[in-house]
N, C-alpha and C positions, 0 to 999 in steps of 0.2 A: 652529177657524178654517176659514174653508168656502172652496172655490178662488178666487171672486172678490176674497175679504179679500187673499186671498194675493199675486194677480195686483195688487188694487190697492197692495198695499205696495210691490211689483216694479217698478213703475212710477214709483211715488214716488219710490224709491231710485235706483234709473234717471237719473230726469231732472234729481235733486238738486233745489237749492231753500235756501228760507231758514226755519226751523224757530226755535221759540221754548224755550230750555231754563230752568229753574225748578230752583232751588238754595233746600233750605230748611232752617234749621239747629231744632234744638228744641232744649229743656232745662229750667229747673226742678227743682223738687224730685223731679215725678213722671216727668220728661222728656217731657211732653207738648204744653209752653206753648211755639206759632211764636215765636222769638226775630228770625228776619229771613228776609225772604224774597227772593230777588235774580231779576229773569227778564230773560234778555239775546236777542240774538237769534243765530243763527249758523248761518252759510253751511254747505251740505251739497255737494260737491261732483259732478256726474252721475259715475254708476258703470257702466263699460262692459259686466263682470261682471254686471250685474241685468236692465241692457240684452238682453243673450244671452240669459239666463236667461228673460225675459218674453216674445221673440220666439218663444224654444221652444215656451212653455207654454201661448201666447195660440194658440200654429198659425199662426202667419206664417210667413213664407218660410224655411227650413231653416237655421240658423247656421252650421252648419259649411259651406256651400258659398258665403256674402258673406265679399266681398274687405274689407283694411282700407278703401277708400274708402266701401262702400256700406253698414258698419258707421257711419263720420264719416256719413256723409250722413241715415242713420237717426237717431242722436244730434241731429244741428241739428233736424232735425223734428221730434223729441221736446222738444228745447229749445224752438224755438217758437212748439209746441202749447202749451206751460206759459204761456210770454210770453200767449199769447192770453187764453188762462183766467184770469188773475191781472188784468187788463183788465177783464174783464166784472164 
């Protein structure tokens, strides 16, 4: 995985979002044959944790010296940034 994969997982995880998850059962004789496949949708919650974590790594402004307000305030603009992109 090469840093940008990394950074952009960070980011995803970060800003949360809505993700499609895929349940698939098999079975048969040989247990190979898709018997059903279920794909639903579900809410990822933003992670304040990945948040820090991506401002580190990306070399924005030093985590440890933002206060809780300009951590909230990073988060909404992370948020959105997302809103926007999901537009286009």
């Amino acid at each position: 995985m090469t840093d940008k994969n990394i950074l952009d997982a960070l980011y995803r995880k970060a800003i949360g979002g809505s993700i499609k998850e895929v349940t698939e059962e098999y079975g048969g004789e040989d247990g190979e044959n898709l018997l059903k496949r279920k794909v639903t949708d579900k809410y990822v919650p933003p992670d304040v944790s990945a948040l820090k974590t991506y401002i580190e790594l990306a070399g924005e402004d030093d985590i440890l010296t933002m206060s809780d307000e300009e951590l909230a305030r990073e988060k909404e603009r992370l948020l959105k940034e997302l809103k926007e992109s999901e537009k286009s």
